[in-house]
C-alpha positions as CSV (number, residue, x, y, z in Angstrom):
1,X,154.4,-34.7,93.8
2,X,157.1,-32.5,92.0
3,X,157.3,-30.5,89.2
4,X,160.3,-31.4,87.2
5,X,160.3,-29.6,83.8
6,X,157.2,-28.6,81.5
7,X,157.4,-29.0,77.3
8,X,155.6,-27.2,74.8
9,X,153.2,-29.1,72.4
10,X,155.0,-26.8,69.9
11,X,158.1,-27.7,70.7
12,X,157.8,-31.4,70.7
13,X,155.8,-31.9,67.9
14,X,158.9,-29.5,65.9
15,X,161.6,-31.8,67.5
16,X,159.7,-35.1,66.3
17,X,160.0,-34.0,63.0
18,X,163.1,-32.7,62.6
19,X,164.9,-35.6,64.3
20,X,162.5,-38.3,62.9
21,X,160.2,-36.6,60.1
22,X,157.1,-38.0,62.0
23,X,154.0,-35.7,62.4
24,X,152.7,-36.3,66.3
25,X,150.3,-33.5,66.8
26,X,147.1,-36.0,66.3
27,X,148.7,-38.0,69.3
28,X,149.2,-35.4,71.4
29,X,145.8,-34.4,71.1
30,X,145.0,-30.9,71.6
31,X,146.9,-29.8,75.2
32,X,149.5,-27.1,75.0
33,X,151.8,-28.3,77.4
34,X,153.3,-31.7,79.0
35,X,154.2,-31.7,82.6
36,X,156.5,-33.9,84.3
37,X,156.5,-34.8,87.6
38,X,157.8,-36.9,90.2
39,X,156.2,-39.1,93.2
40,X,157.7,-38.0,95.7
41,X,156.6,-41.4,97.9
42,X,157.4,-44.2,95.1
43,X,159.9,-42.4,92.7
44,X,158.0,-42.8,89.7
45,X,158.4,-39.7,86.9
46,X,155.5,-39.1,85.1
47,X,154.1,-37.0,81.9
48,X,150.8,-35.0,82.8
49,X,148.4,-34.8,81.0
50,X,148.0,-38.9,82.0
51,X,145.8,-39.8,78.6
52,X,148.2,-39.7,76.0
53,X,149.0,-43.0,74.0
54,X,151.3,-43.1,71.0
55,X,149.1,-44.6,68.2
56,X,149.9,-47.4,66.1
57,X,151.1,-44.9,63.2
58,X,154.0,-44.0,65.5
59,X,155.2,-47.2,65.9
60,X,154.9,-48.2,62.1
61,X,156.8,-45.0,61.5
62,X,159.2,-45.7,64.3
63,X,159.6,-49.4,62.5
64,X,161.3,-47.7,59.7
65,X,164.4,-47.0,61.6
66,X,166.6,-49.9,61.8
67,X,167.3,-49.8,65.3
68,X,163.7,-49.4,66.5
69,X,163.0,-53.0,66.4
70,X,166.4,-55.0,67.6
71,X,166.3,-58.2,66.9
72,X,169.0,-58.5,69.8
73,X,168.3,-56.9,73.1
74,X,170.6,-57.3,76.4
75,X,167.7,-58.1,78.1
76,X,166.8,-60.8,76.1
77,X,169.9,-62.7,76.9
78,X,169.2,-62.1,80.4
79,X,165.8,-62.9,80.6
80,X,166.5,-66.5,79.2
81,X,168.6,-67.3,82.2
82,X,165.0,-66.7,84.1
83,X,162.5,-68.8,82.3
84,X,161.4,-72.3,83.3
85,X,160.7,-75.7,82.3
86,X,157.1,-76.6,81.4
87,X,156.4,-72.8,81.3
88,X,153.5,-71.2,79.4
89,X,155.3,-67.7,78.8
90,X,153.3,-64.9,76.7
91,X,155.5,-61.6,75.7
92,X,153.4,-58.7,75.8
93,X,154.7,-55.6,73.7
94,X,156.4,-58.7,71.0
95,X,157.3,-56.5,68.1
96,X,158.6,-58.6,65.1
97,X,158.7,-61.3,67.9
98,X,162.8,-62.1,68.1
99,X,162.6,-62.9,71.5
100,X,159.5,-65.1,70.9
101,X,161.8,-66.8,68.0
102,X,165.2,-67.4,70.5
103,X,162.2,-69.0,73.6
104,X,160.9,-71.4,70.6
105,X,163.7,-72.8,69.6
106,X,164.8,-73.7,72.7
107,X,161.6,-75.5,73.2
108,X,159.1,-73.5,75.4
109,X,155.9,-72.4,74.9
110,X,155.1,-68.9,73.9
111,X,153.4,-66.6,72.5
112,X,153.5,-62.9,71.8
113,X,151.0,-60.0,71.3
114,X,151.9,-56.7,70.0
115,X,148.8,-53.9,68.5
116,X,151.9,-52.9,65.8
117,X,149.7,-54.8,63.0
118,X,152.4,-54.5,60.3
119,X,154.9,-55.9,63.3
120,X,152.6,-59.2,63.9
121,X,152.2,-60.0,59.9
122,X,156.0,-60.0,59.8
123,X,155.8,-62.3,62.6
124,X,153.1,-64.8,61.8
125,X,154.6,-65.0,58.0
126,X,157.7,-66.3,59.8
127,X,155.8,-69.1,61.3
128,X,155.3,-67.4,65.0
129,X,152.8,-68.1,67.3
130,X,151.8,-63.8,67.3
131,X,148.1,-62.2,67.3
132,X,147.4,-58.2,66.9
133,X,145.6,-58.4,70.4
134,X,145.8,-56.3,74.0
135,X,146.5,-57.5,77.4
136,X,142.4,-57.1,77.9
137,X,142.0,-59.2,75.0
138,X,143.5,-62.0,76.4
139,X,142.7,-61.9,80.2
140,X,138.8,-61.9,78.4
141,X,139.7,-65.7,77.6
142,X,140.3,-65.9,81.7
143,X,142.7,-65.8,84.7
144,X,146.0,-67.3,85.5
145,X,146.9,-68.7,82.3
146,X,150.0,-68.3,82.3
147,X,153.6,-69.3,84.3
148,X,155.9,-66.3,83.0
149,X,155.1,-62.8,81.5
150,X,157.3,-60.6,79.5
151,X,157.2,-57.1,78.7
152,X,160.5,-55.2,77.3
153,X,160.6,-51.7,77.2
154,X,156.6,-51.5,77.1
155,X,156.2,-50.0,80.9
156,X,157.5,-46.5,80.3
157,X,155.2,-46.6,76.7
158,X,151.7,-46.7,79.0
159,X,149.1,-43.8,80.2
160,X,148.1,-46.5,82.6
161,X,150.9,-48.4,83.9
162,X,149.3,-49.4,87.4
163,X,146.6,-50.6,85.3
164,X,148.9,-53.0,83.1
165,X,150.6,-54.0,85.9
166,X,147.0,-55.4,87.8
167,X,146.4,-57.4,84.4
168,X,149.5,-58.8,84.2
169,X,148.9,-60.2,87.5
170,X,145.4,-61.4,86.9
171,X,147.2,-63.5,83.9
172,X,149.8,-64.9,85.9
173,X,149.4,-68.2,88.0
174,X,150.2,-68.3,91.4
175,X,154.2,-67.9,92.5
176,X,154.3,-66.6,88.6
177,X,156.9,-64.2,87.4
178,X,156.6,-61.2,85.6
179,X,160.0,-60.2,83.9
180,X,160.5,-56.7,83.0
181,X,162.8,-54.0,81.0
182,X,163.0,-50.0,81.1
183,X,164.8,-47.1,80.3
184,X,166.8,-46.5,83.6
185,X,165.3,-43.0,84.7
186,X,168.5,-43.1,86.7
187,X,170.9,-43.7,84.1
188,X,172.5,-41.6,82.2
189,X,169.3,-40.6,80.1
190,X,168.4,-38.0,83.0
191,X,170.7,-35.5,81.1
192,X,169.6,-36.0,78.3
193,X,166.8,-34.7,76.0
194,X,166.3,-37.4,74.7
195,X,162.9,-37.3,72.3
196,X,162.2,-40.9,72.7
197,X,161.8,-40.3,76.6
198,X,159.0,-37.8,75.7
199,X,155.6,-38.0,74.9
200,X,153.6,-39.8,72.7
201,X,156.3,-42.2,72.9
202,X,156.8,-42.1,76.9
203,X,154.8,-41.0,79.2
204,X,156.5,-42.5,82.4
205,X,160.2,-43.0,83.7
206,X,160.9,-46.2,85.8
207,X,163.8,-46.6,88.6
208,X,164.3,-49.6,91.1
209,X,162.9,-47.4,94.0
210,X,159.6,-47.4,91.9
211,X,159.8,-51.1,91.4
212,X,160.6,-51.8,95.0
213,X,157.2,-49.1,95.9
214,X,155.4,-52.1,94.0
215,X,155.5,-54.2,96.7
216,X,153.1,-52.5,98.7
217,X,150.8,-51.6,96.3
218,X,150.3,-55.0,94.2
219,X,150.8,-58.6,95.4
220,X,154.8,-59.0,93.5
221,X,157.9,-59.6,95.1
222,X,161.3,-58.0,93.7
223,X,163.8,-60.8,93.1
224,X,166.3,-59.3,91.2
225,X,167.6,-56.2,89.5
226,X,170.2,-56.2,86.5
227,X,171.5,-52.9,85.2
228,X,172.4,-52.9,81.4
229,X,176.4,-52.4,80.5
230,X,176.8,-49.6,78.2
231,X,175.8,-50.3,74.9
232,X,178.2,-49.6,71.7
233,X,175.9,-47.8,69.7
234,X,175.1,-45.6,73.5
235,X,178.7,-44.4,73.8
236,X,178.2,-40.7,71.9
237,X,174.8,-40.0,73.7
238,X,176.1,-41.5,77.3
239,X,179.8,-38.5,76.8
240,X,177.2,-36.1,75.7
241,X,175.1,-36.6,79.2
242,X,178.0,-36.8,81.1
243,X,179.2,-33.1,79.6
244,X,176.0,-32.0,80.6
245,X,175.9,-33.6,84.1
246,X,179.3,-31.6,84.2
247,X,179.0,-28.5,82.8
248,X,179.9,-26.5,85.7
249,X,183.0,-28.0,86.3
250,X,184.0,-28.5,82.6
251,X,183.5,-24.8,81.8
252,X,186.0,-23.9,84.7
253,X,188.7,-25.6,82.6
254,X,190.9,-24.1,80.0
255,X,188.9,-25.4,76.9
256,X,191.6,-27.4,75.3
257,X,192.0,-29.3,78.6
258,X,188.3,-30.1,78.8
259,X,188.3,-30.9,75.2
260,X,191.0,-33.3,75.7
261,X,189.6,-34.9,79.2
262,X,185.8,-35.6,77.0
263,X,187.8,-37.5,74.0
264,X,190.3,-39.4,76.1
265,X,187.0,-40.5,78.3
266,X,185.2,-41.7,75.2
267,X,188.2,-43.5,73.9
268,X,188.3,-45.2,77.4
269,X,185.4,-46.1,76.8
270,X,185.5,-47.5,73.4
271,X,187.9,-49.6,74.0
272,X,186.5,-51.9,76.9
273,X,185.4,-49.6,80.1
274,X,181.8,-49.6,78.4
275,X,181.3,-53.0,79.6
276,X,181.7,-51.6,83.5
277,X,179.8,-48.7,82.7
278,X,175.6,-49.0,83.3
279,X,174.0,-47.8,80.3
280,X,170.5,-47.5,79.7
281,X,168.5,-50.1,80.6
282,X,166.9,-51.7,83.9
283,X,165.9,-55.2,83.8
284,X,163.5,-56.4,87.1
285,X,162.4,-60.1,87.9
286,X,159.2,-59.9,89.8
287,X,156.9,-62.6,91.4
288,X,153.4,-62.7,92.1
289,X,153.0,-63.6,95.7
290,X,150.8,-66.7,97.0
């Protein structure tokens, strides 16, 4: 392993509530410090200490922030170009359950789970098939239930991924596939500070050399790999990372020329070249072998 970077509790628990006005010290528990490494065989970056959960306060905090909960996501479109006929699907990690919603109505069978319990009463008073439950709770009814499983942006959120992961595939019939979203940790958020990436919200950071490691620990097969375009609302934070990715080379420059190179890029980018840029998230289609 490799050390990347360490973080003061202090210091996180100041940045959560100056950018979000959300007290995180009970989830961080008592350590002083969050490390975060690298694997240096399967690519996978990781926050040490390993047992740190953000609780369900967080996320009802988190909820108040209008883009916390999307109701459209890129991989949402992408995902539905996946799913098949006569296909028992369960989303894991539902939220208000939009994607649940757009899978109903274009007649499959779902369902979602999600522990946010003021996130599943929104859903079930909207007439969705959504329970307050864990992934435990439901393999405890039994094994390959199901033909597809979803989980978006829910990896990077667990103490225990490898864990999740072996669940999932106890749920999943044979030759079933398990459809996937992350943060890129290759993207553009690697220069970045980026609270959201941090803990208690995140305590791992996914690639497609981590996924592709999978397939000789657990019994799934890659398929495919999609790479987000750079979102709209991404555009400020994406020029920001790439000043700091250049730094060097933009403070060699007279000022007013780097100035004017940084503005004319985000214009660029603004107009169209966003949509052949990869922004920030990774979408994988995995299948559990025979």
């Amino acid at each position: 392993m490799t050390l990347l970077n360490k973080f003061s509790r202090e210091k996180i628990i100041s940045d959560w509530q100056d950018s979000f006005q959300i007290d995180v010290s009970a989830d961080l528990k008592a350590y002083p410090t969050f490390q975060l490494y690298r694997c240096n065989i399967t690519d996978l970056r990781f926050f040490y200490p390993l047992d740190i959960f953000g609780s369900a306060q967080l996320y009802e905090n988190l909820m108040k922030f209008e883009w916390y909960y999307m109701a459209e996501k890129w991989e949402y479109q992408v995902a539905l170009q996946d799913l098949q006929e006569n296909s028992r699907i369960l989303e894991i990690g539902c939220g208000h359950g939009h994607f649940v919603r757009q899978v109903k109505n274009m007649g499959f069978q779902i369902e979602g789970i999600d522990y946010n319990e003021k996130a599943v009463l929104d859903a079930q008073i909207s007439g969705l098939n959504i329970h307050q439950s864990s992934i435990a709770d439901i393999l405890a009814k039994g094994k390959f239930q199901y033909d597809c499983l979803c989980a978006f942006q829910v990896l990077e959120h667990l103490p225990n991924p490898l864990k999740f992961l072996t669940d999932c595939i106890d749920l999943l019939k044979s030759n079933g596939l398990l459809l996937l979203s992350v943060p890129n940790a290759k993207s553009f958020l690697k220069y970045q500070y980026n609270l959201l990436d941090m803990p208690p919200h995140h305590m791992a950071q996914w690639s497609v050399k981590t996924f592709r490691a999978l397939e000789k620990l657990l019994p799934l097969r890659l398929e495919a790999t999609r790479f987000e375009p750079l979102a709209d609302y991404h555009i400020a934070g994406y020029v920001q990372a790439k000043e700091n990715e250049f730094k060097s080379v933009l403070s060699r420059l007279p000022s007013s020329l780097a100035t004017s190179m940084i503005n004319n890029y985000e214009k660029a980018l603004r107009r169209g070249l966003n949509r052949y840029t990869r922004g920030q998230s990774l979408y994988v289609k995995l299948r559990k072998r025979k």
